[in-house]
C-alpha positions in Angstrom: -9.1 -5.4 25.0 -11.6 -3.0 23.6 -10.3 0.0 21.2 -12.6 2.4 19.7 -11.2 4.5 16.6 -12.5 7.8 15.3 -11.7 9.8 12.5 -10.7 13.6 13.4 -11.0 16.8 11.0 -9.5 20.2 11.4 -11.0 22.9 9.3 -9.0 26.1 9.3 -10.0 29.6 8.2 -9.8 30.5 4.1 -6.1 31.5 4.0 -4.6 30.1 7.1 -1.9 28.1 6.7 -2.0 24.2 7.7 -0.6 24.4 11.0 1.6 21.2 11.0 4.1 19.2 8.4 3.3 16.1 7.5 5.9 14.3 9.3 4.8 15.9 12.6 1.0 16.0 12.3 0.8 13.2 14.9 2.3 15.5 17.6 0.4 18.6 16.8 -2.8 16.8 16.8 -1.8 15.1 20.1 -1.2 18.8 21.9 -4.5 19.9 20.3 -6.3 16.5 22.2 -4.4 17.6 25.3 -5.3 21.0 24.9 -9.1 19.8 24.7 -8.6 17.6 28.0 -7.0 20.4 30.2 -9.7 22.8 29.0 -12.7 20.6 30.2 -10.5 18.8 33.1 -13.2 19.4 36.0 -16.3 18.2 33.4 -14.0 15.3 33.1 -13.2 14.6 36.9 -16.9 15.0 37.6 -17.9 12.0 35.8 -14.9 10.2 37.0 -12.8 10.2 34.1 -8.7 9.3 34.8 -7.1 12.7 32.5 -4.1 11.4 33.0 -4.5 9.1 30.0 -3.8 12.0 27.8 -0.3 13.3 28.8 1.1 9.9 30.8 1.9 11.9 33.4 1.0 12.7 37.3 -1.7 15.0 37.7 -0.2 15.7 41.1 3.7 15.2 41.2 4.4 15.3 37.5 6.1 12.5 37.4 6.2 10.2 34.3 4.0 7.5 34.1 5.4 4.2 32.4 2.8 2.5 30.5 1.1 1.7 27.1 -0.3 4.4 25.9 -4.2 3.7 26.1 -4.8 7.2 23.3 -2.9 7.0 20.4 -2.6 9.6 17.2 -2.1 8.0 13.6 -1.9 10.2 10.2 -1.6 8.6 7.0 -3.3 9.3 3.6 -3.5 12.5 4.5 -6.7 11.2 7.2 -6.0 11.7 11.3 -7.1 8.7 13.2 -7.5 8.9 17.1 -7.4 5.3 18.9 -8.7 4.4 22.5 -7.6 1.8 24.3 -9.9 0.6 27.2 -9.5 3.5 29.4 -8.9 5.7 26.8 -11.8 5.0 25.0 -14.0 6.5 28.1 -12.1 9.6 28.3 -12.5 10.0 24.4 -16.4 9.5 24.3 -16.6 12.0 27.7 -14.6 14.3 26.2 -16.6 14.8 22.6 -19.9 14.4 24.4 -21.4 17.6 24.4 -20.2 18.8 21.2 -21.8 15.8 19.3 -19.1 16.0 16.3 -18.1 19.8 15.9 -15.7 21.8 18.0 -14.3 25.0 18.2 -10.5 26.0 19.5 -10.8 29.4 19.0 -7.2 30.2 20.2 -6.4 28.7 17.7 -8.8 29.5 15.0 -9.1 25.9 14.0 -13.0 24.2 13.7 -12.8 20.3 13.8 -15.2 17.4 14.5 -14.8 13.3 15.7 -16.4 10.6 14.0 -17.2 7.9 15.1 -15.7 4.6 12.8 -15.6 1.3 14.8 -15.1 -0.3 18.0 -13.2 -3.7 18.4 -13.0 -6.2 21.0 -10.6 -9.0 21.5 -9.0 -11.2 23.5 -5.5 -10.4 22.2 -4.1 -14.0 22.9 -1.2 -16.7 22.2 -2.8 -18.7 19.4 -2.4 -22.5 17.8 -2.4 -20.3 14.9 -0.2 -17.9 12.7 -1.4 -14.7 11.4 -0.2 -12.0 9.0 0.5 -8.0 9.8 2.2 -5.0 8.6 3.8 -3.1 11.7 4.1 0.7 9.6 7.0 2.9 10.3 8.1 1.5 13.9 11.1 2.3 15.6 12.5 -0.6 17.2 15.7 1.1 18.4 17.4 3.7 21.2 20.9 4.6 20.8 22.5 1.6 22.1 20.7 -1.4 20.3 20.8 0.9 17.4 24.5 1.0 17.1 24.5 -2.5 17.5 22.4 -3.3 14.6 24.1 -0.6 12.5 27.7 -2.3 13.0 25.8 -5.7 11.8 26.7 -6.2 8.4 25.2 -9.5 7.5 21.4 -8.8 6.5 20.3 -12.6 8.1 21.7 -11.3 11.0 20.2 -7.8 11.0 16.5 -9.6 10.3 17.2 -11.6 13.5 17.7 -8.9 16.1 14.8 -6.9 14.0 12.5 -10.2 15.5 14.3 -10.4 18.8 13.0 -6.6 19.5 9.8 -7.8 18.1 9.3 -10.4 20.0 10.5 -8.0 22.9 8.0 -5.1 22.0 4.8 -7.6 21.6 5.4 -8.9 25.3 7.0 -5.9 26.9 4.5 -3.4 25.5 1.4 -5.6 25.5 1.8 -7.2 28.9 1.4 -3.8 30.5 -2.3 -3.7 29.6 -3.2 -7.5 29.0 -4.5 -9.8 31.3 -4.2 -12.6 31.0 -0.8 -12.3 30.3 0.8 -13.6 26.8 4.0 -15.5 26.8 6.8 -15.1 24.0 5.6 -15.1 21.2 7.4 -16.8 17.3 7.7 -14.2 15.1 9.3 -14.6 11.6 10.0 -11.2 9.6 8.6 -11.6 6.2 9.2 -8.9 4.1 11.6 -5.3 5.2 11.0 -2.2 3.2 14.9 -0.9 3.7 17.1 -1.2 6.0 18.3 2.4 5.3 15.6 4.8 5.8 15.9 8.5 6.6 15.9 8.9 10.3 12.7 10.4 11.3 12.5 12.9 14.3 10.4 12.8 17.4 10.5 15.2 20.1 10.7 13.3 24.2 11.3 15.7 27.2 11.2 18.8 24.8 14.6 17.5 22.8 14.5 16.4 19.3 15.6 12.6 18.7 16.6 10.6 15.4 15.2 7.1 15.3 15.5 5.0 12.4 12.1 4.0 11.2 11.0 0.1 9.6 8.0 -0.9 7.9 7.8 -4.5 7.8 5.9 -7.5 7.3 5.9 -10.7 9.6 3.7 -13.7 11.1 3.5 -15.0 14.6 1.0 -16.6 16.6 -0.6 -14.2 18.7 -3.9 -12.3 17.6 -3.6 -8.8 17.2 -6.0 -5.6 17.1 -5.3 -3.3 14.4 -4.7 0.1 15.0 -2.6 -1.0 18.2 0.6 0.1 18.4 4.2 -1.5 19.2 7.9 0.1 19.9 9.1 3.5 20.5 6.9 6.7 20.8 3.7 4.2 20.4 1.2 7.1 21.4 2.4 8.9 18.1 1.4 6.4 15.7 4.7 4.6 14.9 4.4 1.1 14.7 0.7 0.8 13.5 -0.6 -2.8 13.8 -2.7 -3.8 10.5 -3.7 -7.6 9.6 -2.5 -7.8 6.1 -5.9 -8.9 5.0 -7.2 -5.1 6.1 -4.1 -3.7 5.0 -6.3 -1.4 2.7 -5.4 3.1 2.9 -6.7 4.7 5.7 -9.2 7.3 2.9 -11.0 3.8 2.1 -11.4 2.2 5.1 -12.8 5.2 6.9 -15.2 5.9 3.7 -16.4 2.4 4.3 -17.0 2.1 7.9 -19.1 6.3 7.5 -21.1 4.4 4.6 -22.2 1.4 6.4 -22.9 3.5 9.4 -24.8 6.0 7.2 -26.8 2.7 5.7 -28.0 1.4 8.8 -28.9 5.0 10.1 -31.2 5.3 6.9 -32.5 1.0 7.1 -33.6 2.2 11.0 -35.4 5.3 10.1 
C-alpha cells in the first residue's frame, strides 16, 4: 500500500464567513476536491487519470461504486488533511500539478494551496506481532447492529461486539484494496472513550443519518498505516487509523514533517 498525505489551506476574503461547521468540514472540503476534479476532468483523462476515485461513482451509468475509498478527508485541530491511497495518490499529484501549491475557486471566492507532508509505504500484513492504535471517532454501526448493541446492557458484552465489528471492518474494508489478502485478524479493545456519545450526522444519498460515533484504543496483530481509515463513511475521516506511538495532534505533526522538509531543502542548496 502506498498513501501520500497532504496538508490543505483555504484562505477566504477579509470578512467572509468560514464556509463550513466544524462538525461538517470533512464534507465541504470533499465537494470543494470534487469540484476541483470535474473542473480539470479532460486534463485528467489526458494523462490517464481514473476521476472516478473522487465521487465512487460511474462516470458513465452513475451507478455506485462499492469500494474503499482510495481519497479520504480528515479535519482535526482545526488542520484539513487529504489522504491518497494508491490510485488516489496519482489523481491527487495530477490534479495540484500545475498550480504548484496555490489555487483559486473563484465561484467560490476561496484561495487555498496543498502541501506536501509524507508518503508511506507498507505491506499492511498479518503479523507474529501485536501493535497499538487509536481508531478516532468511527462509526461501527447501521441501524440494525446498532439497536442490537444499544439493547446490550452488560458493558463486557457491548466491548465484544465493538471487536467483532472490528475485526469485521479491518478484513471487510481492507481486503478490498490488499493483496495479498489478510486473514482475521485478534483484536482486543483496550480503552473506550464512552459508550454514549452524541450522535454525529453524515449526509449518504442526499439524506441526513445519525450514527453513533467511538473513539477507542485496541491491539491486534496486523500492521497498519496511519491515516487509513476503517467503518462507516471512511472517505470522511471517521475512523482515523493512528499507531499510538504517533498518536501526537495533527498542528504538530504537520509542523514537523514542513520543518524537516524545509531543512533538507536548505542542507541541498
Amino acid at each position: 500500500m502506498q498513501i501520500a498525505i497532504y496538508r490543505f489551506t483555504p484562505f477566504l476574503p477579509l470578512g467572509n464567513p468560514v464556509p463550513f461547521q466544524p462538525e461538517i468540514a470533512t464534507e465541504w472540503f470533499g465537494r470543494v476536491f470534487k469540484e476541483l476534479v470535474n473542473r480539470n476532468h479532460e486534463r485528467l483523462i489526458r494523462v490517464g487519470v481514473n476521476t472516478d476515485l473522487a465521487h465512487n461513482h460511474d462516470e458513465k451509468t452513475s451507478n455506485r461504486i462499492t469500494r474503499y475509498p482510495l481519497i479520504n478527508y480528515h479535519y482535526f485541530d482545526e488542520v484539513f488533511i487529504i489522504t491518497g491511497i494508491n490510485e488516489g495518490k496519482n489523481l491527487i499529484e495530477e490534479l495540484i500539478k500545475p498550480w504548484k501549491c496555490l489555487i483559486d475557486l473563484e465561484k467560490n471566492k476561496i484561495y487555498f494551496r496543498f502541501e506536501f507532508l509524507e508518503e508511506r509505504k507498507l505491506q499492511v500484513r498479518n503479523t507474529s506481532n501485536n501493535y497499538s492504535y487509536s481508531l478516532i471517532n468511527w462509526l461501527p454501526f447501521k441501524t440494525e447492529p446498532y439497536e442490537i448493541f444499544k439493547s446490550t446492557q452488560s458493558i463486557i458484552e457491548k466491548t465484544r461486539l465493538l471487536e467483532e465489528r472490528l475485526q469485521k471492518h479491518l478484513v471487510n474494508d481492507l481486503n478490498k484494496i490488499l493483496n495479498p489478502k489478510i486473514s482475521t485478524p485478534t483484536v482486543i479493545i483496550t480503552g473506550i472513550d464512552s459508550f454514549d456519545r452524541t450522535m454525529v450526522p453524515v449526509t449518504e444519498d442526499g439524506k441526513k443519518h445519525y450514527f453513533q460515533p467511538f473513539t477507542i484504543r485496541f491491539d491486534t496483530n496486523v500492521d497498519l498505516v496511519d491515516f487509513t481509515t476503517l467503518g462507516n463513511h471512511k472517505a470522511y475521516g471517521f475512523g482515523r487509523v493512528m499507531r499510538n506511538s504517533s498518536n501526537i495532534s495533527l498542528k504538530t505533526y504537520s509542523n514537523k514533517i514542513m520543518l524537516k522538509a524545509h531543512k533538507t531543502l536548505v542542507t541541498e542548496t
